[in-house]
LOVEX-699390 format. One record per residue: residue number from 1; x, y, z of N, C-alpha, C in turn; residue in one letter. Coordinates in nm, 4 decimals. Layout:
! residues N
+------+----------+----------+----------+----------+----------+----------+----------+----------+----------+------+
! resi !     n_c1 !     n_c2 !     n_c3 !    ca_c1 !    ca_c2 !    ca_c3 !     c_c1 !     c_c2 !     c_c3 ! resn !
+------+----------+----------+----------+----------+----------+----------+----------+----------+----------+------+
!  NUM !        X !        Y !        Z !        X !        Y !        Z !        X !        Y !        Z !    a !
...
+------+----------+----------+----------+----------+----------+----------+----------+----------+----------+------+
***
This chain:
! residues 108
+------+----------+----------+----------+----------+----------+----------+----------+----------+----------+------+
! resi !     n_c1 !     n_c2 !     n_c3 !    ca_c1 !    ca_c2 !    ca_c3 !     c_c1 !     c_c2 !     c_c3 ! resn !
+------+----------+----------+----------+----------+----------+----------+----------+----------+----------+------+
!    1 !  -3.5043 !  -4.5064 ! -13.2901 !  -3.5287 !  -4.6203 ! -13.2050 !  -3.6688 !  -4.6113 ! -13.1436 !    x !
!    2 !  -3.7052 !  -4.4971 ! -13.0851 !  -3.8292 !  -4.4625 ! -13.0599 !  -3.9747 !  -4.4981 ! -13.1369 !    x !
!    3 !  -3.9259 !  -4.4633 ! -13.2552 !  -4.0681 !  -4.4807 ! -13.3860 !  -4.0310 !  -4.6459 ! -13.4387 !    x !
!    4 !  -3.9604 !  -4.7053 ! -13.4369 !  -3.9548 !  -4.8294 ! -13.4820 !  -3.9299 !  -4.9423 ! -13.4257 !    x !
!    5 !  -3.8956 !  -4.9420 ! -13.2668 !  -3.8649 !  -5.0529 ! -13.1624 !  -3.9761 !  -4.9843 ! -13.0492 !    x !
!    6 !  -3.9619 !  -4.8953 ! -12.9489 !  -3.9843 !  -4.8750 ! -12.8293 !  -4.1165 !  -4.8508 ! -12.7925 !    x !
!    7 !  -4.1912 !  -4.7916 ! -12.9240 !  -4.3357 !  -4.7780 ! -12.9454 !  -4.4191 !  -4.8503 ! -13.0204 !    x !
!    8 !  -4.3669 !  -4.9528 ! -13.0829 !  -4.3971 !  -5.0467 ! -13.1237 !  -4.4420 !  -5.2070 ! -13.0743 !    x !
!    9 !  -4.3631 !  -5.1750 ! -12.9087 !  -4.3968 !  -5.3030 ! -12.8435 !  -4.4458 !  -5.2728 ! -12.7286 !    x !
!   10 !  -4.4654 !  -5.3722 ! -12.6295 !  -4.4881 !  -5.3533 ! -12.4667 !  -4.3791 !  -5.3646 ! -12.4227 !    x !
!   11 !  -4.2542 !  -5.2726 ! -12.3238 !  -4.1265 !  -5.2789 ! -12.3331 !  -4.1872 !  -5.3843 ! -12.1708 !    x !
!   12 !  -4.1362 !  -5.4946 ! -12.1372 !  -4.1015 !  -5.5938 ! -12.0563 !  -4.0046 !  -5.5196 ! -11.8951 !    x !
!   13 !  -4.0810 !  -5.4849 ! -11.7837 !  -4.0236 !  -5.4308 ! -11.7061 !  -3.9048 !  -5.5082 ! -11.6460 !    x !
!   14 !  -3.8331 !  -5.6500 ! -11.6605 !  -3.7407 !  -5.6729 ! -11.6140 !  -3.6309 !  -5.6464 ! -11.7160 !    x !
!   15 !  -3.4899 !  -5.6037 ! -11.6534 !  -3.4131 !  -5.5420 ! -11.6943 !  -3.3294 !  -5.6339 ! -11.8168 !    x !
!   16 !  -3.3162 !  -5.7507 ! -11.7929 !  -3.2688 !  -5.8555 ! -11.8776 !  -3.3475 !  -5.8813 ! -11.9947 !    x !
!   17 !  -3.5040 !  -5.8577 ! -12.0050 !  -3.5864 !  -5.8560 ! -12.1012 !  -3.5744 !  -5.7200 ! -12.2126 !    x !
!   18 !  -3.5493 !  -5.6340 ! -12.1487 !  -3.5284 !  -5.5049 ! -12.1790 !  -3.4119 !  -5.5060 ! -12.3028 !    x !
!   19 !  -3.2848 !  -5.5854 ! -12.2216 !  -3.1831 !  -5.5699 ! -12.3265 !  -3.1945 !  -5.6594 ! -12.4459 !    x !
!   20 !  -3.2878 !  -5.7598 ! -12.3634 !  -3.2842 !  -5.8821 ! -12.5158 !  -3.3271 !  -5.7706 ! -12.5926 !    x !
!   21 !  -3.4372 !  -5.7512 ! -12.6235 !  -3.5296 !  -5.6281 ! -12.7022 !  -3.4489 !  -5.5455 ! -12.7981 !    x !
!   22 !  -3.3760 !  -5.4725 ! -12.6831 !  -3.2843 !  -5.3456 ! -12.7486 !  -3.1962 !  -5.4554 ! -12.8330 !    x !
!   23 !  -3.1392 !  -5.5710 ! -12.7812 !  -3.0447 !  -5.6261 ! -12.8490 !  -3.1031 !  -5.6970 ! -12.9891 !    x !
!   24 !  -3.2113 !  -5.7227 ! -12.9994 !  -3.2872 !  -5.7759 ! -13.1664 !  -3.2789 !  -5.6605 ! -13.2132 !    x !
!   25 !  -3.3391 !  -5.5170 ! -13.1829 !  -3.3479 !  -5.4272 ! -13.2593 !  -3.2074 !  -5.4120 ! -13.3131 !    x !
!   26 !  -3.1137 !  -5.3736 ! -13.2546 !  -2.9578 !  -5.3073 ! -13.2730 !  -2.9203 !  -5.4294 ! -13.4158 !    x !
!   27 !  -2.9509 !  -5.5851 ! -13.3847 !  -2.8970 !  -5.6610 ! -13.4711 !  -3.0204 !  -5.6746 ! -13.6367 !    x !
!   28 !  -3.1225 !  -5.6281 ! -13.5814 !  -3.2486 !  -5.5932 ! -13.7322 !  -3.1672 !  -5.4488 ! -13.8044 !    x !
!   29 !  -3.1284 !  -5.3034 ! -13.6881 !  -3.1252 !  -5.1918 ! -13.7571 !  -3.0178 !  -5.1809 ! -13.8368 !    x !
!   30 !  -2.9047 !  -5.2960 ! -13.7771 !  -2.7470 !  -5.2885 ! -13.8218 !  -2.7476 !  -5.3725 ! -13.9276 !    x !
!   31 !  -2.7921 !  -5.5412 ! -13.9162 !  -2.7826 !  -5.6171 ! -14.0656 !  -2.8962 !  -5.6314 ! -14.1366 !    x !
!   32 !  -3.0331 !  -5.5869 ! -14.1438 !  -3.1206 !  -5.5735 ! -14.1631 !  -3.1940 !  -5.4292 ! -14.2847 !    x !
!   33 !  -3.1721 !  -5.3716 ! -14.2103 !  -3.2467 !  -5.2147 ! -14.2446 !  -3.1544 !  -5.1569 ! -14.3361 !    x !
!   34 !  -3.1776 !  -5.1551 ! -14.4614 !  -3.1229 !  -5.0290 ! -14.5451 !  -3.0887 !  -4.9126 ! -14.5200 !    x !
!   35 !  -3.0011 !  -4.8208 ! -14.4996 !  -2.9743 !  -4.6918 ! -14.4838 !  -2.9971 !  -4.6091 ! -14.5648 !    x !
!   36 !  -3.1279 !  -4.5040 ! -14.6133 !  -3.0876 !  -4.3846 ! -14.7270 !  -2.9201 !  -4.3500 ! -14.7500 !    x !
!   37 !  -2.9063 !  -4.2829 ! -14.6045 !  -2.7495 !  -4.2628 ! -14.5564 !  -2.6746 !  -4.3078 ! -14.6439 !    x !
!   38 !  -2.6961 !  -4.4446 ! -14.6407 !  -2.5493 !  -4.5743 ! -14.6602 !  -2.5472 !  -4.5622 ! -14.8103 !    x !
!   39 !  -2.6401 !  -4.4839 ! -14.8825 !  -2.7069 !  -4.5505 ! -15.0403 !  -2.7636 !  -4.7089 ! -15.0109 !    x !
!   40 !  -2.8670 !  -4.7410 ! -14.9563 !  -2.9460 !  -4.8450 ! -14.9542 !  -2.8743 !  -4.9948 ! -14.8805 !    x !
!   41 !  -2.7216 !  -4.9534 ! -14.8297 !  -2.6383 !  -5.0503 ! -14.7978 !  -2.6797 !  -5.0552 ! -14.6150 !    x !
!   42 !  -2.6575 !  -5.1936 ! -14.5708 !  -2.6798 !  -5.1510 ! -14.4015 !  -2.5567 !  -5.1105 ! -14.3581 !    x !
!   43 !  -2.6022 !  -5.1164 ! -14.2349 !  -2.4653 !  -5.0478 ! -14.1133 !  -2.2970 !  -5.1803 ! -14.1277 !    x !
!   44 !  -2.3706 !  -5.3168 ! -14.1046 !  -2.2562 !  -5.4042 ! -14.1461 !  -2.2418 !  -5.4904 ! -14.2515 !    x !
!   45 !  -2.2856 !  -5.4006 ! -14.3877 !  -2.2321 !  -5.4231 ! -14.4762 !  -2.1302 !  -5.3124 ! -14.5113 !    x !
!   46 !  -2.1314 !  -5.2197 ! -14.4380 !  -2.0185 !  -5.0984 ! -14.4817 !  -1.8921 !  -5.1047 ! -14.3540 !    x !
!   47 !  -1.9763 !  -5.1856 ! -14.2379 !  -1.8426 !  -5.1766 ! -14.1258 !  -1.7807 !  -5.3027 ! -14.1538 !    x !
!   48 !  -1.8457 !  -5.4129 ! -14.2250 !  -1.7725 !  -5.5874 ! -14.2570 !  -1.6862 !  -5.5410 ! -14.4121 !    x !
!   49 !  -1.7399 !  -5.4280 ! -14.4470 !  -1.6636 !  -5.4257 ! -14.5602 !  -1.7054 !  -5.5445 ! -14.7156 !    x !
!   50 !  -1.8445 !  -5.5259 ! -14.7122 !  -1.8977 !  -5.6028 ! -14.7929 !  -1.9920 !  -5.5637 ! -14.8818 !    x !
!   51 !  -2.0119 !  -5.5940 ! -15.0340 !  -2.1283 !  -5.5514 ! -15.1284 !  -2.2389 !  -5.5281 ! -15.0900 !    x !
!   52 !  -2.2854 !  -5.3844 ! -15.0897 !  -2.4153 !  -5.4102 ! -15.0330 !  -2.5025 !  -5.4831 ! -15.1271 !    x !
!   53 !  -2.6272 !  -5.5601 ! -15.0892 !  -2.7171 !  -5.6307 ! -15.1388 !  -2.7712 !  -5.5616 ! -15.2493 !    x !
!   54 !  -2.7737 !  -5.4212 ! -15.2018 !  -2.8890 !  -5.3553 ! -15.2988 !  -2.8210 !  -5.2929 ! -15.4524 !    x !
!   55 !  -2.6558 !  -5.3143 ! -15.4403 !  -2.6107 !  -5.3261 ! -15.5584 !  -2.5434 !  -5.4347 ! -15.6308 !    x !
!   56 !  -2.6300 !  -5.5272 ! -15.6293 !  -2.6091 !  -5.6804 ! -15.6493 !  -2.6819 !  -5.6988 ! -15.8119 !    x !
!   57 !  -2.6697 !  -5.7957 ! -15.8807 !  -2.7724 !  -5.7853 ! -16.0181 !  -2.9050 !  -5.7795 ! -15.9461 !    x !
!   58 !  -2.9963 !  -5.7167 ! -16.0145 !  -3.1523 !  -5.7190 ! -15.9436 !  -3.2369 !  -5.8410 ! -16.0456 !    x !
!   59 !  -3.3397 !  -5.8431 ! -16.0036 !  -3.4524 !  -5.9556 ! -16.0792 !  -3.5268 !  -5.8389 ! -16.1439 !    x !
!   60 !  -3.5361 !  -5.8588 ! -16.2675 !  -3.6363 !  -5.7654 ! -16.3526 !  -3.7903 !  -5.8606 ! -16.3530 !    x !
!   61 !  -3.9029 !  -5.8521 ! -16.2982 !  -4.0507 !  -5.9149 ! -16.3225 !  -4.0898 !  -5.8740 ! -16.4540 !    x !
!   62 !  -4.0553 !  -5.7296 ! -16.4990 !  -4.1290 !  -5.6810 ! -16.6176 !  -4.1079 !  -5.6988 ! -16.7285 !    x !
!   63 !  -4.1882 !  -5.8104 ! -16.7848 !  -4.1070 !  -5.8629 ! -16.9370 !  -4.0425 !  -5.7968 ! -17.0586 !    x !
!   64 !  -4.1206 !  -5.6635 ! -17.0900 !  -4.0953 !  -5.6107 ! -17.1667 !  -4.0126 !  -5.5036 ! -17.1346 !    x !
!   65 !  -3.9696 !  -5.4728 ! -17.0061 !  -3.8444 !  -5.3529 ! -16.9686 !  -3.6930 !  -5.4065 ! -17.0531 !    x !
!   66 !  -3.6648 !  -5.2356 ! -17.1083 !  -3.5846 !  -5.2351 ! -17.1994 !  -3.4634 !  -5.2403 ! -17.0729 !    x !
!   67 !  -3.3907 !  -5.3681 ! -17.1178 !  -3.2550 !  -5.3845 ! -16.9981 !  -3.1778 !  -5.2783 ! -16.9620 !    x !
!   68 !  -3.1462 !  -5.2039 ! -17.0363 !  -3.0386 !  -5.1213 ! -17.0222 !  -3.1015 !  -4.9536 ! -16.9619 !    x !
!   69 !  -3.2224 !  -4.9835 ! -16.9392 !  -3.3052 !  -4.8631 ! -16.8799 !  -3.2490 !  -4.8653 ! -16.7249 !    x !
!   70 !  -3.2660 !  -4.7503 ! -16.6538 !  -3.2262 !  -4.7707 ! -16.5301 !  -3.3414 !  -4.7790 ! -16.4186 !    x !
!   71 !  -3.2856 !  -4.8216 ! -16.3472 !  -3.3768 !  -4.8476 ! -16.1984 !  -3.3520 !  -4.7341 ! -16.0484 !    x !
!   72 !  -3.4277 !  -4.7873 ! -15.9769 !  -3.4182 !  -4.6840 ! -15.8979 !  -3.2506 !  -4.6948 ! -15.8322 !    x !
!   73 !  -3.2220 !  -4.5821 ! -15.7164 !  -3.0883 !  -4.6249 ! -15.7213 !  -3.0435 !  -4.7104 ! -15.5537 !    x !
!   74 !  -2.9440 !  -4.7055 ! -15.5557 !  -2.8171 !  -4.7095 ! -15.6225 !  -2.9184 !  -4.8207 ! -15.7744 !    x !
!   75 !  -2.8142 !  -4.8076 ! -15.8780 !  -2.8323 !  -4.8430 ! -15.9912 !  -2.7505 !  -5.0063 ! -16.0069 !    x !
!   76 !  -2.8400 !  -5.0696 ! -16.0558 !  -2.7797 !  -5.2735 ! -16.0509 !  -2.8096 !  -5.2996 ! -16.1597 !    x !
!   77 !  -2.7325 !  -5.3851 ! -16.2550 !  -2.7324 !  -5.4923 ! -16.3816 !  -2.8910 !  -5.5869 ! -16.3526 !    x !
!   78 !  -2.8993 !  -5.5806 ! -16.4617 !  -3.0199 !  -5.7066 ! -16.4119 !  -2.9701 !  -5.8444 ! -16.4569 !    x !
!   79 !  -3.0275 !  -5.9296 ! -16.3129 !  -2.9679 !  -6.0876 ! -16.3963 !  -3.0700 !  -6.1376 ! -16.4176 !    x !
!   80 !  -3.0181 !  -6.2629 ! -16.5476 !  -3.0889 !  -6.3606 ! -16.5965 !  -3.2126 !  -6.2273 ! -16.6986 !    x !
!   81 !  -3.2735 !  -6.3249 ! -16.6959 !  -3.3921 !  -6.2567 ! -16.8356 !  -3.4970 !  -6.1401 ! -16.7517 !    x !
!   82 !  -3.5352 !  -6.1132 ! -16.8762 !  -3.6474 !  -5.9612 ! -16.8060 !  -3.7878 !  -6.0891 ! -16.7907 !    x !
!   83 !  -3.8762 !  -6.0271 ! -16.7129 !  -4.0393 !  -6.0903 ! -16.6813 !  -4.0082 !  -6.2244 ! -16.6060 !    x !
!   84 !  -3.9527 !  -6.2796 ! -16.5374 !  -3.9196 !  -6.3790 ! -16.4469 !  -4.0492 !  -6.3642 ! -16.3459 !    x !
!   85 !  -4.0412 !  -6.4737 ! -16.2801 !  -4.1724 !  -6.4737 ! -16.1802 !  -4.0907 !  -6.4501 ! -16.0676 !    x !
!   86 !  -4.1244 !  -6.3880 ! -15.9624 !  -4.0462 !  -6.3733 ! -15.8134 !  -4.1290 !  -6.3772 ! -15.6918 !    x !
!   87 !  -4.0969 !  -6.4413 ! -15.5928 !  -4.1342 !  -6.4411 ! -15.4835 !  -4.1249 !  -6.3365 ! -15.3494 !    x !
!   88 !  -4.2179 !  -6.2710 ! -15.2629 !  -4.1472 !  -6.2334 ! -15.2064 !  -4.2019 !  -6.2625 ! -15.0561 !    x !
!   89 !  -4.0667 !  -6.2962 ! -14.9954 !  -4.0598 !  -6.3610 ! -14.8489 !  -4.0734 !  -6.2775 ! -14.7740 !    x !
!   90 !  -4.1717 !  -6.2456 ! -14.6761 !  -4.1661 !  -6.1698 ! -14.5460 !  -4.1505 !  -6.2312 ! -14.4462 !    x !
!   91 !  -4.0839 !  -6.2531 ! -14.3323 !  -4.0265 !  -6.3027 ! -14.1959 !  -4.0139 !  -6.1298 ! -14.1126 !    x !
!   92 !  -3.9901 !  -6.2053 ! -14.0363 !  -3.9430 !  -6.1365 ! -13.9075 !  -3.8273 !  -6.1956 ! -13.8139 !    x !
!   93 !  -3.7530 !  -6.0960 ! -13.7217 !  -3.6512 !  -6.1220 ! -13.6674 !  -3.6725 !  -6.1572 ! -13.5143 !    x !
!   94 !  -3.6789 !  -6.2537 ! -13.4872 !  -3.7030 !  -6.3778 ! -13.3548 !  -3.8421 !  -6.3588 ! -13.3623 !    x !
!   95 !  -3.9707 !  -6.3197 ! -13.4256 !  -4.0701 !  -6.3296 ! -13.4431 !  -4.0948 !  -6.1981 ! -13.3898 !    x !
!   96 !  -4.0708 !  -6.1077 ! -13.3837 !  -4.0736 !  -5.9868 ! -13.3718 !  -4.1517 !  -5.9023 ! -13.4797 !    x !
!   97 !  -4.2724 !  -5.8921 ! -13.4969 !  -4.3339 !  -5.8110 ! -13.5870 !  -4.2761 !  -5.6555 ! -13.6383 !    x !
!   98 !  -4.2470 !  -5.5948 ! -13.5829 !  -4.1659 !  -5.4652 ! -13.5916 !  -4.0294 !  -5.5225 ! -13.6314 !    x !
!   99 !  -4.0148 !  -5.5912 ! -13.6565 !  -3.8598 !  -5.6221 ! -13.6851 !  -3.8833 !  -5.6834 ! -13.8357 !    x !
!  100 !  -3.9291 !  -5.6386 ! -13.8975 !  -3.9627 !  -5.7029 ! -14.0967 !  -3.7996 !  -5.7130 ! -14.1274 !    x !
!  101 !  -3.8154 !  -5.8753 ! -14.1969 !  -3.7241 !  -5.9228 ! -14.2965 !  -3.7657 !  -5.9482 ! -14.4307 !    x !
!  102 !  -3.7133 !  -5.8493 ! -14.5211 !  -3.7951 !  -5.8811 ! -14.6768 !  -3.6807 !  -5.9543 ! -14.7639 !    x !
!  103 !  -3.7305 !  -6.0650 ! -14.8021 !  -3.6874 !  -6.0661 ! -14.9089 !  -3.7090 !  -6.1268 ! -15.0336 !    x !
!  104 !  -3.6453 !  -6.0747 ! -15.1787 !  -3.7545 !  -6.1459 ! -15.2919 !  -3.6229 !  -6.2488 ! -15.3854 !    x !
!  105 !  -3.6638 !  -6.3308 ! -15.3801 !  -3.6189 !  -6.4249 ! -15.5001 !  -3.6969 !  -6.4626 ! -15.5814 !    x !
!  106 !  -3.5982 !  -6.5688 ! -15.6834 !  -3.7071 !  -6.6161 ! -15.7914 !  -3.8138 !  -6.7148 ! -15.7469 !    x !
!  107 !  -3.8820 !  -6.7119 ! -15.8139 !  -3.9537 !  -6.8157 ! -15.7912 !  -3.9557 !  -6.9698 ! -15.8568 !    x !
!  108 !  -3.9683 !  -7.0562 ! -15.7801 !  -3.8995 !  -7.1893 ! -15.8733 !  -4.0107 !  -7.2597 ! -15.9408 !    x !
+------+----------+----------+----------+----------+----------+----------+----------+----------+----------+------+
***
């Protein structure tokens, strides 16, 4: 919490500001942030009892990757065709710079 919320911002000396804060972080570190821990799954995708994302089919960009080669892990099917174009979205959580939301889809 220290290296990724508390030193990262100007913590807001009123006490109600304080918790908003702690309270974006807790909801970025829990549905947000990958766990090594978890195998790449977050905190409530394993307490909701749900697929984590990161073993979902993945998007292959690289046209010529042989499909059935593996990827980093946890290990995912690839959907749709190899060399696809993809996008990738960076946001943030209530505009919170320290709080990164990644994510990549296709591109249309």
């Amino acid at each position: 919490m220290k290296n990724e919320c508390t030193r990262r911002l100007l913590v807001p000396y009123q006490r109600e500001s304080v918790r908003r804060e702690l309270a974006l972080y807790l909801e970025w570190y829990n549905g947000h942030r990958p766990h090594e821990a978890l195998r790449s799954a977050t905190p409530d995708e394993i307490y909701f009892d749900r697929d984590p994302a990161s073993e979902s089919p993945r998007i292959e960009p690289r046209r010529r990757w042989p499909r059935g080669s593996p990827c980093a892990s946890p290990q995912a099917a690839v959907r749709g065709i190899a060399g696809q174009v993809v996008e990738l979205k960076l946001s943030s959580l209530s505009r919170r710079m320290h709080l990164p939301i990644v994510e990549l889809k296709r591109a249309a």
